[in-house]
N, C-alpha and C positions, 0 to 999 in steps of 0.2 A: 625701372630696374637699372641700378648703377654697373658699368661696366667696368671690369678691373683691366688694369694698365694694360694687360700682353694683351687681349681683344682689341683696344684703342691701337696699340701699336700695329698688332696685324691689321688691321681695318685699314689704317693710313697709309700701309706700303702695299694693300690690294688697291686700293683707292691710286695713289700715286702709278702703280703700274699699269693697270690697265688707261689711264688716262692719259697716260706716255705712247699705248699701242694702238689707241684710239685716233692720236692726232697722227702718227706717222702711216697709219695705215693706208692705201694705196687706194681711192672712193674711186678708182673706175667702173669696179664693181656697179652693178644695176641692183636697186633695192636696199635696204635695211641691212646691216650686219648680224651676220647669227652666229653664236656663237658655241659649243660644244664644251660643258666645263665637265672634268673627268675629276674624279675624288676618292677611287678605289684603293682601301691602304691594306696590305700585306704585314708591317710593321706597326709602328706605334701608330695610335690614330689622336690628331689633333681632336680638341673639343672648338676650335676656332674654325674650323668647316662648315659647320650648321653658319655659325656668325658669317661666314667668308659666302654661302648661298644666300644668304637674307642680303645682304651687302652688294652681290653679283644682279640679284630681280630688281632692288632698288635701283640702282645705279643703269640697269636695262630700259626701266622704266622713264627714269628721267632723262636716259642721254638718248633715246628711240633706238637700242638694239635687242635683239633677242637670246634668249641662252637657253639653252637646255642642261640640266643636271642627269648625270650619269656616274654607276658606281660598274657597272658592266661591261666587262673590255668588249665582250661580242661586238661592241658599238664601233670597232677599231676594224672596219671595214672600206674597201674603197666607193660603192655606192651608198653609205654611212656618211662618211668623213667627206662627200663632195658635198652634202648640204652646208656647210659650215665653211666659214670664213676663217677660224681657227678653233685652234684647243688648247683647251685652259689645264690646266695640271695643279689640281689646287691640293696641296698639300697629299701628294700621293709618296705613299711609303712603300717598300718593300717590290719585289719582285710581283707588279700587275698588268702586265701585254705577256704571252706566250708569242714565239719565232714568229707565225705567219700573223698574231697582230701587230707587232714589232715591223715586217717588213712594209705591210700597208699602211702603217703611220711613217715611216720612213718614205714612200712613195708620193703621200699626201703631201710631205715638208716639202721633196722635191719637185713637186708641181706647181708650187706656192702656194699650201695651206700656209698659214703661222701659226706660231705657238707663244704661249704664253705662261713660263713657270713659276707658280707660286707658293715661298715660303717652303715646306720641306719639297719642292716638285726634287731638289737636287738629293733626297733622299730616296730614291729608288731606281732602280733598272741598273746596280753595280755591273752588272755580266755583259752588259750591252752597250758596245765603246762608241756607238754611234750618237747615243743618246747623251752620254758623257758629255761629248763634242758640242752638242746643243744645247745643252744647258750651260756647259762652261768648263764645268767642275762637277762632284760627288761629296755630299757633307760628313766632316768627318766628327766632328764634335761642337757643343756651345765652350767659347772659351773661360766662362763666370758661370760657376754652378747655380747660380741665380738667376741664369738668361738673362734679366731684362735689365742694359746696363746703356752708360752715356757714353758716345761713340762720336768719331770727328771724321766725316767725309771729306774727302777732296776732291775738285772738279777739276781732272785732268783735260778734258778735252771741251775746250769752248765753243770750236765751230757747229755742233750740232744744235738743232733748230730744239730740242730738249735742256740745252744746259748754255745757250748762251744769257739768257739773262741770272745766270745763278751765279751764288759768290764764289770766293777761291778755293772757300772751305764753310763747312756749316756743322753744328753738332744736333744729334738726336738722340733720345732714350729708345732702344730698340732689342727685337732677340738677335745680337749677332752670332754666325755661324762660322765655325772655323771650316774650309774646304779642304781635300786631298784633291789631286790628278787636275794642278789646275794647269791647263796650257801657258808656256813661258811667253807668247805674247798677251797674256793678260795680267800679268806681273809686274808689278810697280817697281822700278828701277831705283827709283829716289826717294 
């Protein structure tokens, strides 16, 4: 089965992200990493999900961690969420944690679960600023009604142990996202 471009592209920025969370993750931990990946959409529902789980067991397999799949916020619990190492937010859309699973995913972050958001994770949870804050931003639109278009990176910051071997700039075919509500220290000056 041939795969068409926006599955390739999402594949290689779950691929590229998780392999960035991977190396900075913090192995004092005892044992294996488990992972908790959440996929419950409210909104539009990507057909790259099923792709982005087949993608998440492979990649489990070969690098030796674990994941569980879940569409059920019940699982947004604090004896839940202490199995796991973090949580994945794979393309979750629309309003899916109610108040009290909101605050015990917020409790988790602060204990030092991690998190890990991908591809629309920055399309849900608008009513809830804390989540904003952790992701970054809220999506507000694709800017090419096309999605999938050639885009030119810049690597602002060289000293981190993820981007000092990269170049100054690099281009890729990718879906970019235009963001709202994004904090003015994350805003490119120049």
């Amino acid at each position: 089965m041939k795969l068409s471009l926006l599955p390739k592209v999402f594949l290689s920025a779950l691929t590229t992200t998780l392999l960035i969370f991977l190396l900075a993750f913090d192995r004092q931990s005892a044992g294996p990493l488990h992972f908790l990946v959440f996929s419950k959409t409210e909104g539009f529902r990507h057909a790259s999900i099923e792709a982005g789980k087949a993608a998440l067991t492979k990649m489990a397999s070969e690098k030796g961690f674990t994941v569980e799949f879940t569409e059920d916020a019940a699982a947004f619990n604090t004896p839940n969420l202490k199995k796991y190492n973090a949580v994945v937010f794979l393309n979750t859309t629309g309003d899916v944690l109610n108040e009290t699973q909101q605050l015990e995913f917020e409790r988790y972050i602060q204990a030092g679960g991690g998190f890990v958001g991908i591809h629309a994770a920055a399309d849900c949870e608008y009513d809830w600023p804390w989540y904003g804050k952790l992701v970054g931003a809220w999506f507000l639109d694709h800017p090419n009604p096309k999605n999938v278009q050639k885009g030119t990176y810049y690597v602002v910051e060289k000293n981190s142990f993820a981007t000092k071997n990269m170049p100054d700039s690099f281009s890729r075919s990718d879906e970019f996202y235009s963001f709202k509500q994004i904090p003015s220290y994350f805003r490119r000056t120049t």
